[in-house]
C-alpha positions as CSV (number, residue, x, y, z in Angstrom):
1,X,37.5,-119.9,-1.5
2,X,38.8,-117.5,-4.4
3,X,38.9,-118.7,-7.7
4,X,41.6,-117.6,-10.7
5,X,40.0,-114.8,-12.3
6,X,39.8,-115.4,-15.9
7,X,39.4,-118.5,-17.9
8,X,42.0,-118.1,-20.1
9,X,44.6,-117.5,-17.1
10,X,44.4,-120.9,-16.5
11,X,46.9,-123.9,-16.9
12,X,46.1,-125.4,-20.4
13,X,46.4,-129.3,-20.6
14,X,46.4,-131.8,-23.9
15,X,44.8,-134.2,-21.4
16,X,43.5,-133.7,-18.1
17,X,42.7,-137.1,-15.8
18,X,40.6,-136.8,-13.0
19,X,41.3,-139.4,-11.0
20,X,44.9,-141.0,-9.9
21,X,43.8,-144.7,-9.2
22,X,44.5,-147.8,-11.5
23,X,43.1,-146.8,-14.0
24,X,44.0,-143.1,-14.0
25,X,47.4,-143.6,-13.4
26,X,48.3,-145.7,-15.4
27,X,46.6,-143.4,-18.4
28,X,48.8,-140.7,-17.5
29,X,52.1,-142.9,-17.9
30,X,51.0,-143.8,-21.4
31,X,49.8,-140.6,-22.4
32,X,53.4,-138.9,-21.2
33,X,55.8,-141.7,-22.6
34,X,53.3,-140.3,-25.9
35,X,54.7,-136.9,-25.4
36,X,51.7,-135.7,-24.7
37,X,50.9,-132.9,-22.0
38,X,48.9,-134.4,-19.1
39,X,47.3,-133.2,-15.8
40,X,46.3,-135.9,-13.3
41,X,43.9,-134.3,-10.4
42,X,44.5,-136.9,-7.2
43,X,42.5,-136.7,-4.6
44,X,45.6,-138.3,-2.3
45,X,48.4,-136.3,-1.1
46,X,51.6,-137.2,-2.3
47,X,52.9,-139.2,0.9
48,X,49.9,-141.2,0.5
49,X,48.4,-143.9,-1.8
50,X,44.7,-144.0,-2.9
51,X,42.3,-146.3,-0.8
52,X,42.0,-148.1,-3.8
53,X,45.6,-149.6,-3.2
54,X,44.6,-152.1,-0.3
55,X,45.4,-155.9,0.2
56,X,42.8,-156.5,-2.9
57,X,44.4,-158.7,-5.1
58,X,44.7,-157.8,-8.5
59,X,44.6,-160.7,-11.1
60,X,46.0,-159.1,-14.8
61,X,45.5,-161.1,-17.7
62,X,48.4,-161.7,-20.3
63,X,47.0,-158.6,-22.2
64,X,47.4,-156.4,-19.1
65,X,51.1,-158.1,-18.0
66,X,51.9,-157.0,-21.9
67,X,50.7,-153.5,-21.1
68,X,51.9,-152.7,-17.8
69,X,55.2,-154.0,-18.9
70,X,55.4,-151.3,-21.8
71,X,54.7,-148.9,-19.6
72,X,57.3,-149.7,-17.4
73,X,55.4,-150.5,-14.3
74,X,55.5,-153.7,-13.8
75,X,59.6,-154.0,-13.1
76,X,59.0,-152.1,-10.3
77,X,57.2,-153.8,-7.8
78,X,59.0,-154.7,-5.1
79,X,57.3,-158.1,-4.2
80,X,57.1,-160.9,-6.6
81,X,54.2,-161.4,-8.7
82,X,52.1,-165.1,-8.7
83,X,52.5,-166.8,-12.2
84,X,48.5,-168.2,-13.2
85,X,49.1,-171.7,-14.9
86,X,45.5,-172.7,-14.6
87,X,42.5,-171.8,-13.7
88,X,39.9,-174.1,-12.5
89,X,35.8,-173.5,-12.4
90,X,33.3,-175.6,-10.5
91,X,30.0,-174.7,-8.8
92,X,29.2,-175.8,-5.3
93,X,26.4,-178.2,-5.5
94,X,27.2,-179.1,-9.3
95,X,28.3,-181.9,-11.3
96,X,31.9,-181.3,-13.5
97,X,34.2,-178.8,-13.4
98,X,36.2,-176.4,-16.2
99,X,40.0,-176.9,-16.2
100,X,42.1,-173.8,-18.5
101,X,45.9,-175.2,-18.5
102,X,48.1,-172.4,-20.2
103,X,50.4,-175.0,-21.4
104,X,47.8,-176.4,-23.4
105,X,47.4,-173.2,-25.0
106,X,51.2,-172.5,-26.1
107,X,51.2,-170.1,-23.4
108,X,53.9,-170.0,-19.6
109,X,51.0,-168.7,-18.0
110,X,47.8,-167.0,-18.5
111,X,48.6,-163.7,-16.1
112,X,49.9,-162.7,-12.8
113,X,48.6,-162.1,-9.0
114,X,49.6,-159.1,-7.6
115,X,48.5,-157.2,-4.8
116,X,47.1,-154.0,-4.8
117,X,49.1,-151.9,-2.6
118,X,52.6,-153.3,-4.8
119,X,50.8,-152.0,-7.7
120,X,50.3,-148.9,-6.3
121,X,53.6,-148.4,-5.2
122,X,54.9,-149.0,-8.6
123,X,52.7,-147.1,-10.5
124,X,54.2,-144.1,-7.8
125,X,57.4,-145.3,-8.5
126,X,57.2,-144.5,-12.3
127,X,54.9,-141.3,-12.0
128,X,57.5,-140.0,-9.7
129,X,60.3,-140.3,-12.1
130,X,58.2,-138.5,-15.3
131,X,59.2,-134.3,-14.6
132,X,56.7,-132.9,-17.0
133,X,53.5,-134.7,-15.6
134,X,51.6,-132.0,-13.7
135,X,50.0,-133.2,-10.6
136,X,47.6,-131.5,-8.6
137,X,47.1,-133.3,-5.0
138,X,45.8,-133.3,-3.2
139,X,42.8,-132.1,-5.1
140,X,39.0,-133.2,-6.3
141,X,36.8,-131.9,-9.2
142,X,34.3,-129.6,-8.2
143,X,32.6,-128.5,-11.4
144,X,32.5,-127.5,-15.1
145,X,32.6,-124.1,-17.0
146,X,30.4,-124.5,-19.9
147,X,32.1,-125.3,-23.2
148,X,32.1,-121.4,-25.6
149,X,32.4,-122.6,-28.8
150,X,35.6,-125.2,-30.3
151,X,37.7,-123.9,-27.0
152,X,39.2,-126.1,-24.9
153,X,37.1,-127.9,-21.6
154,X,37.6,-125.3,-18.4
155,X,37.2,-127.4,-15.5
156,X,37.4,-126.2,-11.7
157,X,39.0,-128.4,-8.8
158,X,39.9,-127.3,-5.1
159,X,43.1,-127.9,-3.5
160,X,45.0,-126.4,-0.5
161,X,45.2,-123.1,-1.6
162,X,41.5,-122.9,-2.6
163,X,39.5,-123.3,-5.9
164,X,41.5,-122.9,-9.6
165,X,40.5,-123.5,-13.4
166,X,42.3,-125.9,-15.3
167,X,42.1,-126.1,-19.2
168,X,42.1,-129.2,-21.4
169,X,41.8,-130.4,-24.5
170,X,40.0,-133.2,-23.2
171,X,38.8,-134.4,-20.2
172,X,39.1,-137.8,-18.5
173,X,36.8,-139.3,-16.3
174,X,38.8,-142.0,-14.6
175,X,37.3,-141.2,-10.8
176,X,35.2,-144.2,-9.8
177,X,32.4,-145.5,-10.0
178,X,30.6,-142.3,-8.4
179,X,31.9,-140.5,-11.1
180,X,31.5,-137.0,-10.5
181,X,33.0,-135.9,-13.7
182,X,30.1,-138.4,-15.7
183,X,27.4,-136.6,-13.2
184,X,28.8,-133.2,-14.2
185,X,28.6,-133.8,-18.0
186,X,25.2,-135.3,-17.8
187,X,26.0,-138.8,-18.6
188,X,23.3,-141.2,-17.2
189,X,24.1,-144.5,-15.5
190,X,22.4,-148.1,-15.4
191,X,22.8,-149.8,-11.9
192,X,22.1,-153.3,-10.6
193,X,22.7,-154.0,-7.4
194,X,24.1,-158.1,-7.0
195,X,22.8,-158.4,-3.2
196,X,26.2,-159.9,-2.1
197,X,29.1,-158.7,-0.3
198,X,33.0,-159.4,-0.8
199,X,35.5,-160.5,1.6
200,X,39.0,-160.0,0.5
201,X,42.2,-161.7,2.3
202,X,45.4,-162.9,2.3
203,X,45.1,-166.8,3.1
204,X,47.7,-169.6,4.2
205,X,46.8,-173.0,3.2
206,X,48.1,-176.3,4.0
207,X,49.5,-176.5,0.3
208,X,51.3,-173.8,-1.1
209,X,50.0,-172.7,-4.5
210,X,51.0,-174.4,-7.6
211,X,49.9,-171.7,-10.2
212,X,45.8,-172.2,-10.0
213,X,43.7,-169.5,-9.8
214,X,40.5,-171.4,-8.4
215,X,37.0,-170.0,-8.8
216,X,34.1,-171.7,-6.7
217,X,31.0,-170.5,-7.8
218,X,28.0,-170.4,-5.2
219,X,24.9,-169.0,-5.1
220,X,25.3,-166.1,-2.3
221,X,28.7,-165.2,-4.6
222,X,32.0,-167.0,-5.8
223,X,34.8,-167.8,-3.8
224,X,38.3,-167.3,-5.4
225,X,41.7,-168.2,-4.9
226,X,44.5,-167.0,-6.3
227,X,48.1,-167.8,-6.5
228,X,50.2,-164.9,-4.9
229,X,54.1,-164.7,-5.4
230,X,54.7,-165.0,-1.7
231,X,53.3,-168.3,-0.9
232,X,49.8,-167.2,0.3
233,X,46.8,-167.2,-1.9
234,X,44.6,-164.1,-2.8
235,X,41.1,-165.2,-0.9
236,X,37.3,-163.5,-2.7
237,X,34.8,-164.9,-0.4
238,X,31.4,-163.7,-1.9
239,X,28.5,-163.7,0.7
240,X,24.6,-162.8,0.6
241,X,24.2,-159.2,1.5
242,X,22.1,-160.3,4.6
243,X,24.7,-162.2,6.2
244,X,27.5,-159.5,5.3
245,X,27.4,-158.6,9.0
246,X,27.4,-162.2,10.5
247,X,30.4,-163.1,8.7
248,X,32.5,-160.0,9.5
249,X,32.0,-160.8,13.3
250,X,33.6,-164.1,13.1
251,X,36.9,-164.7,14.4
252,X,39.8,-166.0,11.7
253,X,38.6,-169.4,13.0
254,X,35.3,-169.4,12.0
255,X,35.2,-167.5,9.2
256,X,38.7,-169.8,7.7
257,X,35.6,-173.0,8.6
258,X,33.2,-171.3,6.6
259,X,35.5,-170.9,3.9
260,X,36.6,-173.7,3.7
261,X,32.5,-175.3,3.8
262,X,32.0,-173.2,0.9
263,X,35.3,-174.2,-1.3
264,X,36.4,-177.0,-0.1
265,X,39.7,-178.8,-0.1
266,X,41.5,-178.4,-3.3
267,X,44.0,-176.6,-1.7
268,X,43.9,-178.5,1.3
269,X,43.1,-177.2,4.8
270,X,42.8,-173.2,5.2
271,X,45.2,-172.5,8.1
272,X,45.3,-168.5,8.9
273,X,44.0,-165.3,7.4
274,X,45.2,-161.8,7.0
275,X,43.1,-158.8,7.8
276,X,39.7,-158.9,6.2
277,X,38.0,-155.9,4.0
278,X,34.5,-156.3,2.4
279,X,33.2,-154.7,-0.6
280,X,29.5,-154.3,-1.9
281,X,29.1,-156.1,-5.3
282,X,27.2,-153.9,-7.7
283,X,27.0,-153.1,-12.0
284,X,27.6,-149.5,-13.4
285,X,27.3,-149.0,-16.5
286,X,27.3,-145.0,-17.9
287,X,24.9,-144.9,-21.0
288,X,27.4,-143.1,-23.0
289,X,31.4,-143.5,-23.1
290,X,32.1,-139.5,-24.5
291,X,30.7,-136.4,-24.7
292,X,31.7,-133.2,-25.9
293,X,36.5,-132.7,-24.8
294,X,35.5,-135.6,-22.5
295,X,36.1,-139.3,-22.0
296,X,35.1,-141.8,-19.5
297,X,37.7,-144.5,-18.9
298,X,37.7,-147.7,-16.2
299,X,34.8,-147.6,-13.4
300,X,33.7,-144.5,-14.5
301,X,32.5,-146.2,-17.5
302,X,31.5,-149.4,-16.5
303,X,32.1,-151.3,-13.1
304,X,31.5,-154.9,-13.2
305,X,30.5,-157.8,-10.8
306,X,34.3,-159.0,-9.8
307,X,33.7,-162.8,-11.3
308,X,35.9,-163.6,-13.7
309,X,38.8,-161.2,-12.4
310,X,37.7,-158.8,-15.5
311,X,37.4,-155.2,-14.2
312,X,40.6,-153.4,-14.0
313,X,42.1,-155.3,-16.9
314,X,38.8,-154.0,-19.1
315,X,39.7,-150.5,-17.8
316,X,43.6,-150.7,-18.7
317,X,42.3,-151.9,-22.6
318,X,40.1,-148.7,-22.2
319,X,43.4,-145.9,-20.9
320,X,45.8,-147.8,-23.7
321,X,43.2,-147.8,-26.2
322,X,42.3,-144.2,-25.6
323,X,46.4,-143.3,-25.1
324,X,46.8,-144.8,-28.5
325,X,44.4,-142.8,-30.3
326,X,45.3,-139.8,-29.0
327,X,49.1,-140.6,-29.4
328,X,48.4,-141.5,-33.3
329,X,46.8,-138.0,-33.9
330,X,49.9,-136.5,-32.4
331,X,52.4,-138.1,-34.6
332,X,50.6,-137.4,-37.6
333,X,49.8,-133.8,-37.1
334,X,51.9,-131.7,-33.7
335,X,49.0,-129.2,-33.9
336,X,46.0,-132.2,-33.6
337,X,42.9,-131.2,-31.3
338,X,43.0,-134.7,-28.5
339,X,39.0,-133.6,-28.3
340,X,38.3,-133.4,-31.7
341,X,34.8,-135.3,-31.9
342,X,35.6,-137.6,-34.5
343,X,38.6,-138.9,-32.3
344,X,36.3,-139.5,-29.6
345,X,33.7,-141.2,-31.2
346,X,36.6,-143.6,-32.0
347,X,37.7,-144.4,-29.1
348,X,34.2,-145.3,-28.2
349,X,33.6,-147.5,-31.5
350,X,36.6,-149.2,-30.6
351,X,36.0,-150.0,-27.0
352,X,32.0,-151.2,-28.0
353,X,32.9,-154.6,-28.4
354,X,35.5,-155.4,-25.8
355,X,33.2,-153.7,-23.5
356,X,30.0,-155.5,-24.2
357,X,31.5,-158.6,-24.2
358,X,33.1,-158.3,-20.7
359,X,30.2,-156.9,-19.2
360,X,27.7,-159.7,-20.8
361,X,30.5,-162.8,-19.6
362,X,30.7,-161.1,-15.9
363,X,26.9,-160.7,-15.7
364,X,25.9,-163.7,-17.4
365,X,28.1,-165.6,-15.0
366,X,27.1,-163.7,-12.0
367,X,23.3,-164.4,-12.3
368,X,23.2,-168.5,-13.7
369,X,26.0,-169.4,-11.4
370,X,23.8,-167.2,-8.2
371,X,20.4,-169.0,-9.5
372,X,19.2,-171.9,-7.4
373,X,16.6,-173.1,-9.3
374,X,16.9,-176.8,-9.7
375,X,16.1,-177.1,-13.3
376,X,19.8,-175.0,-14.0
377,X,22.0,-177.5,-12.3
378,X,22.0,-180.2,-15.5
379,X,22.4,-177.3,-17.4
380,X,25.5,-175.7,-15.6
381,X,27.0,-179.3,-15.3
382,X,26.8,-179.6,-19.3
383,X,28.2,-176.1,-19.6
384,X,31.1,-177.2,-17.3
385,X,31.7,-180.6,-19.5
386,X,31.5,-178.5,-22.7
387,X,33.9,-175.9,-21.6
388,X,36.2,-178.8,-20.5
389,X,36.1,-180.7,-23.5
390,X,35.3,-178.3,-26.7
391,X,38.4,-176.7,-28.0
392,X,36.6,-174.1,-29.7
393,X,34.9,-173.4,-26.5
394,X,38.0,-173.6,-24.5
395,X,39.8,-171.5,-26.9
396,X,37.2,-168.7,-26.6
397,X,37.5,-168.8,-22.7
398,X,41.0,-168.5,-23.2
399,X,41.4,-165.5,-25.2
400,X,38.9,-164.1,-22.7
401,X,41.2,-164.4,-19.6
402,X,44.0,-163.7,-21.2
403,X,42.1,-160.3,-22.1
404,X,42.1,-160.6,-26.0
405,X,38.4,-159.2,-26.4
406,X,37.4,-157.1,-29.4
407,X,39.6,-154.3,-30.7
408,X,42.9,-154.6,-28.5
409,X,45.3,-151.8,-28.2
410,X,48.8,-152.5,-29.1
411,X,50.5,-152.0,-26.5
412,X,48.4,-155.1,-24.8
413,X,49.8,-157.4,-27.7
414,X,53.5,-157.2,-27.1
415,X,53.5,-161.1,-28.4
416,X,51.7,-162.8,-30.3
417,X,48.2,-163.4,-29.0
418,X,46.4,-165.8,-31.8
C-alpha cells in the first residue's frame, strides 16, 4: 500500500466521522444541513447497507421522532412506522405491573417502531441527495498521525486504491463499540459483560398490536414486544448466555412456546416468527467523551444493556448535541476552529447528565429485574405499584422514554416537551 506523500496534501475536513451507521450517519446529515464541511469514512460500499441495518427493531422516543424529522429522515422510509401509545412493565414471577398511557400525559404517542433496515434505507436516501458530503467507502481507519502543534487531526484510512491521509478539524468516533478510533487516541473503556444473549424477530400474534410496547422482565433477560407499522410486533427475547445455543436450535415452534412461557398471553397466542438473529448483551463505557480534535459519539462512547429501548436514541441526543455546538460556533464566527478545546469540553459537560442517567436507568434495571433473590420480589412489586400510581414517579418515567434526559439538543424538542 502507498500512502499520499505529505500531510498537508491531504483532503482537509471541518468534521471527519468515522463510522456511517445510526449514529454516524445521521451526524453527518446534521452537520451538512449546518453548512459545515464533513467527511464520513464507511466501511460499506455504496450498493450496500451496514450490518447494523438488520430486522432489529428500533424503538425512537418522541425526542428522537423530533430529531429524525428535522433532519429529514424520517419522511422517507418507505414502510410505515408503529405509533407506541403505551408501554406496559411486569416481571415474570412478580406481583403488579407499570402501565405508561401517552394520553394520560397530553401526548398521541410516546415514539415509533421502526425497523432497522427502513431506517437505513432512509438515512441512504437523504445522504444520497446532499452533493457536498464526501464519502469515502468503502474504507476503515487505520491509524493516527500525531497532532504538531494547533494543526488540524491527520488521520489515515485504506480504501480500494490503498492507504491516504485525511485532515480534520475534528475527529469523530462514531464506529462501534470496538471503537478503533477511541483505542487509537488512548481512551480507556469500562466493560461488564450481562451473561445473556438476545434474540431479535419479527412476530405474528393472534391479536394485532394496539400501540403497546410490552416489556417482560425475567431473570435470564427481558422479553419485549413492540408494535410495528405492519401488523407484526418487534420480538427481544433475552436468554442466559448458557442456553444461547439451545434456544437458537429450536424450530419456530418451540422457540414461539418458549416465548410465549416466558411472556405470556397479553397479546394472545404467538403464531409465526421471522428469521431469528442473536446478539451478546454487554456495557461499554469509554472513560473519557473527548480528547485532543476528537469526539466520541453513540456506541463508541457508551453501549448500553438494550432494556429500556435507550441506546441509539442516547446516541442521536449525543450527534445533535455535538452538531449543535459545532453549528453555533459557525454562525457566530465563519473562521471558528470545530476542535477548539473549550468546544469540546462542552459538548462533553452537556452530554454528562443525559449520559449518566441513561446508563444508571438501563443498568439499574438490568441487574434488580435479573436478581433472583427472594427477598427483591416485595420490593420490585412495590416499585411496580409506585410507578403505577405516583404521578411524580410516572412523570419521571415518562420524560425518560420519551428521551427528555438532561441537557437536550434543540433539534430533539421540535414541541413542547414539559
Amino acid at each position: 500500500m502507498t500512502a499520499t506523500p505529505l500531510p498537508d496534501a491531504a483532503p482537509l475536513h471541518d468534521v471527519l466521522i468515522i463510522g456511517g451507521g445510526l449514529v454516524g450517519a445521521s451526524l453527518a446529515i446534521a452537520l451538512h444541513q449546518a453548512g459545515l464541511d464533513v467527511g464520513l469514512v464507511e466501511a460499506s460500499a455504496p450498493d450496500a447497507l451496514p450490518a447494523v441495518f438488520d430486522e432489529r427493531n428500533l424503538s425512537f422516543s418522541e425526542a428522537t421522532v423530533h430529531g429524525l424529522t428535522a433532519l429529514g429522515v424520517l419522511d422517507r422510509l418507505r414502510s410505515p412506522a408503529g405509533a407506541i401509545e403505551r408501554i406496559h412493565v411486569s416481571r415474570q414471577g412478580d406481583f403488579g405491573r407499570t402501565l405508561l398511557e401517552a394520553a394520560r400525559h397530553g401526548r398521541s404517542e410516546f415514539g415509533r417502531v421502526v425497523v432497522a433496515r427502513d431506517f437505513g434505507l432512509a438515512l441512504e436516501a437523504r445522504l444520497s441527495e446532499m452533493a457536498a458530503l464526501r464519502r469515502y467507502r468503502p474504507a476503515r481507519f487505520v491509524g493516527l498521525d500525531p497532532l504538531e502543534g494547533a494543526g488540524p487531526r491527520g488521520v489515515r484510512i485504506v480504501d480500494g486504491g490503498g492507504e491516504r491521509r485525511l485532515r480534520a478539524q475534528v475527529l469523530v468516533a462514531a464506529d462501534g463499540t470496538g471503537s478503533g478510533v477511541r483505542q487509537a487516541l488512548g481512551i480507556g473503556c469500562d466493560h461488564h459483560d450481562y451473561g445473556q444473549t438476545l434474540f431479535v424477530t419479527r412476530l405474528r400474534t393472534q391479536r394485532p398490536p394496539d400501540g403497546t410496547a410490552y416489556e417482560r422482565l425475567g431473570p435470564d433477560g427481558p422479553t419485549a414486544l413492540l408494535p410495528r407499522g405492519d401488523g407484526h410486533y418487534g420480538l427481544v427475547h433475552g436468554v442466559e448466555r448458557a442456553c444461547a445455543d439451545e434456544v437458537a436450535a429450536l424450530d419456530d415452534a418451540g422457540f414461539l412456546a418458549r416465548v410465549q412461557a416466558h411472556f405470556g398471553w397479553r397479546a394472545g397466542r404467538f403464531l409465526a416468527c421471522g428469521a431469528r438473529s442473536a446478539y451478546p448483551v454487554a456495557r461499554s463505557l469509554a472513560q473519557s467523551l473527548i480528547a485532543p480534535r476528537a469526539v466520541l459519539v453513540g456506541n463508541a462512547a457508551q453501549t448500553v444493556h438494550p432494556i429500556g429501548a435507550q441506546g441509539f436514541n442516547l446516541g442521536l441526543r449525543d450527534a445533535l448535541t455535538l452538531a449543535e455546538l459545532l453549528a453555533r460556533a459557525r454562525a457566530a464566527d465563519a473562521l471558528a476552529d470545530c476542535g477548539d478545546a473549550a468546544l469540546l469540553e462542552e459538548y462533553a459537560r452537556r452530554r454528562h447528565d443525559d449520559r449518566a442517567r441513561t446508563v444508571a436507568f438501563s443498568d439499574g434495571l438490568a441487574r434488580i429485574s435479573a436478581n433472583p433473590a427472594e427477598g427483591l420480589r416485595p420490593l420490585r412489586s412495590l416499585g411496580f405499584w409506585a410507578a403505577d400510581r405516583v404521578p411524580s414517579l410516572q412523570a419521571w418515567l415518562v420524560g425518560a422514554a420519551m428521551g427528555y434526559r438532561g441537557d437536550v439538543p434543540a433539534l430533539c424538542r421540535a414541541q413542547d416537551a414539559s
